[in-house]
C-alpha positions as CSV (number, residue, x, y, z in Angstrom):
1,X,-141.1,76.5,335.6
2,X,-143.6,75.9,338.4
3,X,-145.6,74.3,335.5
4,X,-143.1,72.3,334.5
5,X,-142.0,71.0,338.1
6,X,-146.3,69.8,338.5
7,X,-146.1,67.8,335.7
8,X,-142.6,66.2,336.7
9,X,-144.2,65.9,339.9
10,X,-147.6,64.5,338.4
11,X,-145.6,61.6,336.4
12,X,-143.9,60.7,339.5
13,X,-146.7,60.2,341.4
14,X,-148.1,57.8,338.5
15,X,-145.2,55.5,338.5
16,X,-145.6,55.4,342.0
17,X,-148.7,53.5,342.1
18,X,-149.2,49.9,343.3
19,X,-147.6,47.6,341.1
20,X,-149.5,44.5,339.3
21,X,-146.9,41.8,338.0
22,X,-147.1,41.6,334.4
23,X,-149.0,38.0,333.5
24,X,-146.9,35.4,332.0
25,X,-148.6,35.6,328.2
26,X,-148.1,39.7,328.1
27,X,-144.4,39.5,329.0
28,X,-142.2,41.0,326.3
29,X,-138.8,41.6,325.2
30,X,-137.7,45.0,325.3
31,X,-136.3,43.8,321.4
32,X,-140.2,44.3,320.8
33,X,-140.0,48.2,321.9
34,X,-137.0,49.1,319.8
35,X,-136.9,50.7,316.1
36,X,-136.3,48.5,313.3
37,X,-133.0,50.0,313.0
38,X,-132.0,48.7,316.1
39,X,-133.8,45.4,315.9
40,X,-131.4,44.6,312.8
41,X,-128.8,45.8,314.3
42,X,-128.9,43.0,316.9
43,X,-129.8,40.3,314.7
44,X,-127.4,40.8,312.3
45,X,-124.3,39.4,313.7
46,X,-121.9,41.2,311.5
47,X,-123.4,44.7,312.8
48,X,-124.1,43.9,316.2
49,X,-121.3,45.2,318.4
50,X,-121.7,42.9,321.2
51,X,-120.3,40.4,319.2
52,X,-116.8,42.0,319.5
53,X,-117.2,41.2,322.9
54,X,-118.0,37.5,322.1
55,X,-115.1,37.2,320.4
56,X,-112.4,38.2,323.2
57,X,-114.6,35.6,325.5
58,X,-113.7,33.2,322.8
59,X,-110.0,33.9,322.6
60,X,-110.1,34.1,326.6
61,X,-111.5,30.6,326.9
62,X,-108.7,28.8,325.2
63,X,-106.0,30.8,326.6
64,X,-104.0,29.6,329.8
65,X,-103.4,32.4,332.8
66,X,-100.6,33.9,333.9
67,X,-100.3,30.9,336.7
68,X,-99.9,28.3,334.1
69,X,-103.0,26.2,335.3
70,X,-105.7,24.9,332.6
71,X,-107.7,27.8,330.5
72,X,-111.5,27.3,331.0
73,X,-110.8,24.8,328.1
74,X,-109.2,22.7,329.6
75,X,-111.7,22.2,332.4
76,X,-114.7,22.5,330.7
77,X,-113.8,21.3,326.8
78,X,-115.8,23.5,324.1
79,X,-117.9,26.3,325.5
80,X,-120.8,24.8,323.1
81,X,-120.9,21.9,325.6
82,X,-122.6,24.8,328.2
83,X,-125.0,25.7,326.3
84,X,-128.2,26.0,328.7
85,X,-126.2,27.5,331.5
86,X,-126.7,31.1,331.0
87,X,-130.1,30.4,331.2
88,X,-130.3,29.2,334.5
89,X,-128.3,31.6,336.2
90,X,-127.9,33.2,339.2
91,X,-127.5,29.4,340.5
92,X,-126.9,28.0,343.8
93,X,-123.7,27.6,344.8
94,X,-122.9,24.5,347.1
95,X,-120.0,25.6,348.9
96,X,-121.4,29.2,350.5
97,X,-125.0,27.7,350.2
98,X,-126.0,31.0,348.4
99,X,-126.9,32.3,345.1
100,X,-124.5,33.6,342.4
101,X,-124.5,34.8,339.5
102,X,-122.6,33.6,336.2
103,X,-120.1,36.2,336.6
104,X,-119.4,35.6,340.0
105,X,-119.0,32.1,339.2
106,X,-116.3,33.7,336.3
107,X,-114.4,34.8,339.0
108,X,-115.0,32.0,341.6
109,X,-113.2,29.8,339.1
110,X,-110.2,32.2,338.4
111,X,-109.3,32.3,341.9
112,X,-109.8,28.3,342.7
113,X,-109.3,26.8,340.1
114,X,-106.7,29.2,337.8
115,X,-104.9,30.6,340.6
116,X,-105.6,33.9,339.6
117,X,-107.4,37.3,340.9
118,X,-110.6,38.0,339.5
119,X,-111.8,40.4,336.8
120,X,-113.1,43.4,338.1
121,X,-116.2,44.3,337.9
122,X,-117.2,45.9,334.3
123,X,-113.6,45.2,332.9
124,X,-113.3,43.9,329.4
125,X,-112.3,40.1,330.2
126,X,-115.2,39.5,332.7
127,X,-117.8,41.0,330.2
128,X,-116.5,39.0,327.4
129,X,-116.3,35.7,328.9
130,X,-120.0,36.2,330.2
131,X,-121.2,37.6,326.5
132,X,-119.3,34.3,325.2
133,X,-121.1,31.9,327.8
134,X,-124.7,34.0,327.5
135,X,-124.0,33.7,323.6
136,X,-123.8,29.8,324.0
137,X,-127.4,29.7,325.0
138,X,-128.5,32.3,322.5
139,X,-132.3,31.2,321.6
140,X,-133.0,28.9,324.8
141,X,-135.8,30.0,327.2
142,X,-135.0,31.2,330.6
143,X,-135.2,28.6,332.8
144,X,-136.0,28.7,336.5
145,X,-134.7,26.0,338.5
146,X,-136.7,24.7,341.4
147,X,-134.4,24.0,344.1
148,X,-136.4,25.4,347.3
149,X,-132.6,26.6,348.1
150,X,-132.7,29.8,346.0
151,X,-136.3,31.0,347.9
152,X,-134.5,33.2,350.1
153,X,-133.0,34.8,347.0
154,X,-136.3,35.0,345.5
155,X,-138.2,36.5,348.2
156,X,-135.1,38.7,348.7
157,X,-135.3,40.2,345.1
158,X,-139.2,40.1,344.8
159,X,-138.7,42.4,347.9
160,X,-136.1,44.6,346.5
161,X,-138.2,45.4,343.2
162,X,-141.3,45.8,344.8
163,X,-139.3,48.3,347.6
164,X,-139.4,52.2,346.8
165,X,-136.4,53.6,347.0
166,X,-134.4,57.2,346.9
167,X,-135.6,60.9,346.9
168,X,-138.4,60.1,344.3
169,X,-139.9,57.3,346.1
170,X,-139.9,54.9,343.5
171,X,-140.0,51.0,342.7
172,X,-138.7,49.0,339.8
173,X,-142.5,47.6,340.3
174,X,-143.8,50.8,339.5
175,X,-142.3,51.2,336.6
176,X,-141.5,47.9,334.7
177,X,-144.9,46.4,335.9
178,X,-147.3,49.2,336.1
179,X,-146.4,51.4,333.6
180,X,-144.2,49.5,330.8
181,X,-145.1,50.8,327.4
182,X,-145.5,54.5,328.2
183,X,-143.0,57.1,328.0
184,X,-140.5,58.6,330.8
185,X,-139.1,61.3,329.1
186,X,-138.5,60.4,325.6
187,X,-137.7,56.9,326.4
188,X,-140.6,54.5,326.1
189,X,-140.6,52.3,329.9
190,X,-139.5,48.5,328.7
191,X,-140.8,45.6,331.2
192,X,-137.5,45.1,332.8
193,X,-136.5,41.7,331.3
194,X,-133.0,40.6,331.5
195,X,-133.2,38.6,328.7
196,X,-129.8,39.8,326.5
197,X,-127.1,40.6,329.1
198,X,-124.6,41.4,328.8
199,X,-125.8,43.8,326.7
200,X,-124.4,46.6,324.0
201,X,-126.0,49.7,325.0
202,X,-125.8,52.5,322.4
203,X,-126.4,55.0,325.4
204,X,-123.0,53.6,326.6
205,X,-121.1,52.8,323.3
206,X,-120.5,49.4,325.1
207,X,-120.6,45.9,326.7
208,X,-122.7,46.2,330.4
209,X,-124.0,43.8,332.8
210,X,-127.6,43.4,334.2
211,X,-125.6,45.2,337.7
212,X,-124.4,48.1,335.9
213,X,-127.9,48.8,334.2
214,X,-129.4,48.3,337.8
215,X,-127.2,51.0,339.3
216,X,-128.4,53.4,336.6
217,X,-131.7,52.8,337.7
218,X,-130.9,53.5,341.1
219,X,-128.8,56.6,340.7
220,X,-132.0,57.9,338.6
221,X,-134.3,57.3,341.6
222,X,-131.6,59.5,343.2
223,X,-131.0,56.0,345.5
224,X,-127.6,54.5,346.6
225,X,-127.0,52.0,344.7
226,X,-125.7,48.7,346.0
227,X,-121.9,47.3,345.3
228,X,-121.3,45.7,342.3
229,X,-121.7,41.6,343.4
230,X,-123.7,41.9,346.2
231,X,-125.9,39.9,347.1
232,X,-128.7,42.0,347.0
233,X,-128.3,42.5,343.7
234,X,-127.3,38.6,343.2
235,X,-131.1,38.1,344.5
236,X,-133.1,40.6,341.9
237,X,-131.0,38.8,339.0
238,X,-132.6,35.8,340.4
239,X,-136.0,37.3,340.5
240,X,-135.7,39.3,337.6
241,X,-134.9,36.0,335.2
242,X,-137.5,34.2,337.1
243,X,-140.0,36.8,336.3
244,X,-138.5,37.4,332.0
245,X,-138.3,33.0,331.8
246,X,-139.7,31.5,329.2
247,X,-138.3,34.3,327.1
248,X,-135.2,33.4,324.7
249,X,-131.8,34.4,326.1
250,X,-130.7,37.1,323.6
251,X,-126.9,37.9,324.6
252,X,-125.6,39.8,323.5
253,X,-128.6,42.2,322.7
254,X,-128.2,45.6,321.9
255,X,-130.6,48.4,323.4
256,X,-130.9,52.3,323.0
């Protein structure tokens, strides 16, 4: 046991190292880590699950809430027309002057617009209409808009990766930049891009967001995590897709 515990101890104290941001021409999916298996399984639309997903954000877009205002249809016209969107999100938002991301902007439209409450967090109908907007700009790069409006967002996520956090001490820096491609455990260490989200996780025999796979992260550096849509994590969405861009949006991806 005590030689067990040195080792845990010894791999800790690895990923604990300084971090070195990952230069633009090495950054890689984490589809380039997985099994064949599991690369087909994402490509393939009739096997990937996430689709399922897609679908219900399909048959949500056209259909008119409770309050009888227009369905997202009838604002916006065919979801095809926003293709590119996904890809530039978390965005700016004029009316609070601060960032938020595409399912925040989900809900901020329910309420003002549809007269309605917003999806909770995780629920079926917010993950689906997000997989069914991310799926409309399936292929694009990430983009990275340049409105000097989102820096505080930026620094504030660059800050928040880089942070070490929790009873282990540790950073998403230190693993995702310094030590992608070796092994935690039996999992190999990705680079952290966000490229597919909302994602089908086998793990979780489900749809997730980018938030929910941050607060697994957390919990396993034995950290608090924050609240689903705050704006701390609001602010390493920003960073993280400015860090993964140009890679192709991939949603919805699967993942181990």
């Amino acid at each position: 046991m005590r030689r067990l515990a040195a080792a845990a101890l010894g791999a800790f104290a690895s990923l604990a190292a300084v971090a070195d941001e990952i230069p633009q021409a090495e950054r890689r999916s984490g589809f380039d880590a997985m099994s064949a298996e599991t690369r087909a399984m994402q490509v393939d639309d009739t096997a990937n699950p996430g689709l399922l997903w897609v679908q219900d954000g399909a048959d949500l877009w056209t259909r008119a809430p409770a309050s009888g205002r227009p369905a997202c249809a009838g604002c916006h016209g065919e979801a095809a027309t926003l293709r590119g969107v996904a890809a530039r999100y978390p965005a700016l938002d004029e009316a609070s002057g601060a960032a938020i991301d595409l399912q925040g902007r989900i809900n901020h439209c329910r309420r003002e617009h549809q007269g309605e409450p917003p999806y909770g967090h995780e629920s079926r109908e917010l993950l689906a209409l997000s997989a069914y907007l991310g799926f409309q700009s399936r292929g694009l790069p990430i983009a990275s808009p340049r409105d000097p409006r989102l820096d505080p967002a930026r620094a504030q996520g660059a800050a928040l990766f880089r942070e070490r956090i929790g009873q282990l001490g540790l950073s998403c820096a230190a693993c995702h930049d310094d030590n992608h491609g070796r092994r935690l455990g039996a999992a190999t260490i990705p680079q952290g891009h966000p490229t597919g989200y909302p994602l089908y996780r086998l793990e979780w025999q489900g749809l997730g967001s980018v938030q929910r796979r941050l607060r697994n992260c957390m919990t396993g550096m034995r950290a608090e995590p924050f609240a689903y849509g705050s704006a701390e994590f609001v602010a390493l969405e920003r960073y993280l897709m400015d860090r993964a861009a140009p890679l192709p949006i991939e949603t919805p991806a699967v993942r181990p």
